[in-house]
N, C-alpha and C positions, 0 to 999 in steps of 0.2 A: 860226647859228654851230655850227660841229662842235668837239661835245665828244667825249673818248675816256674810258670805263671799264674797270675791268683788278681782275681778280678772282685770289686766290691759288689755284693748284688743289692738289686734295687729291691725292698719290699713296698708293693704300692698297692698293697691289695689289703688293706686294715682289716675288712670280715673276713679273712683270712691270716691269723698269726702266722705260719708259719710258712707260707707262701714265700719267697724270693726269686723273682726274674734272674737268672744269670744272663749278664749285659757282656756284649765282647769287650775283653779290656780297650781296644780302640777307642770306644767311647763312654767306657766306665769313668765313674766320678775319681776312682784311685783303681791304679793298678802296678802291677811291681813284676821283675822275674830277678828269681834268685836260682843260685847253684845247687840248694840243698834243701831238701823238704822239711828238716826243720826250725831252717827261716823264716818260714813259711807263719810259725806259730809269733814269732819275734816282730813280724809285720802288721798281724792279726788284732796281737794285742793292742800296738802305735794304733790304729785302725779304728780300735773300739775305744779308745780315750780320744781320739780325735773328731769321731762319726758318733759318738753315742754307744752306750752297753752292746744294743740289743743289736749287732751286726749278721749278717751274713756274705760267705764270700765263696767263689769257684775257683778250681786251679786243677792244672793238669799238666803233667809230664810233659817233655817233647824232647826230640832231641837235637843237637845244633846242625841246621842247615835245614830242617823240615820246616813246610809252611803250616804253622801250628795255627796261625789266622782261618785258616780253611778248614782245619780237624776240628775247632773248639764250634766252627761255624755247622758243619755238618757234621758231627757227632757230639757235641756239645762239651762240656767240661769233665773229667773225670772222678773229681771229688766235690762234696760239699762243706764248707767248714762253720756251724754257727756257734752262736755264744750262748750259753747254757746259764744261768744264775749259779753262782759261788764263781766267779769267773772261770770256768771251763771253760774250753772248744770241743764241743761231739764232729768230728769227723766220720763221714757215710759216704761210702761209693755212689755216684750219680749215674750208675750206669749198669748195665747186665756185662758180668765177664766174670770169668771162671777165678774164684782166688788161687794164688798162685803161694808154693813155699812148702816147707817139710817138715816135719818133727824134728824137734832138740835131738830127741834120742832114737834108736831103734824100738818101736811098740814090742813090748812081746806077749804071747799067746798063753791062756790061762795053764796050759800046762809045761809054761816057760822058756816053749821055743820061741824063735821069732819068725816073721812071717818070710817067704820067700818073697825075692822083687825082680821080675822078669824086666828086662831092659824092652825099650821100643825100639 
């Protein structure tokens, strides 16, 4: 089962807005792991009413029984989530990786076929 982690990040660099240290949750000021990614947004919010508007935080998949202490330490976290004015969260990958997923539908080709799709 995938669990998600999400750590408060420290911004401590003022001539830099948009700066945030991602701290490992061990010694983050708040940190949380929930079942579902989006709890994630539900903790966020608690987060910026408790911490102030202008928050940011890291989090990253794992799954049960992986030592996610070590991947978040050497690979770092896999998302970023900050808080954007009109209370958004903008959500960015923290990291290089290929996105992964497929079209709703089959594309088709201007003369209405569709593409062929060779298996690997």
């Amino acid at each position: 089962m995938t669990t998600w982690i999400m750590a408060l990040a420290e911004r401590n660099r003022p001539d830099v807005p948009n700066y945030a240290e991602d701290v490992s949750p061990l010694t983050a000021r708040a940190a949380v792991l929930v079942d579902d990614f989006a709890d994630l947004f539900v903790i966020f919010k608690g987060w910026r009413e408790h911490f102030g508007g202008d928050i940011t935080t890291y989090a990253m998949p794992f799954e049960e029984g992986e030592d996610w202490a070590k991947e978040w330490a050497e690979l770092g976290p896999t998302y970023r989530l900050d808080h954007i004015d009109g209370g958004w969260v903008q959500v960015s990958p923290d990291y290089e990786a290929e996105p992964k997923g497929r079209p709703l539908t089959v594309p088709t080709l201007d003369d209405g076929s569709t593409p062929t799709v060779e298996e690997a």
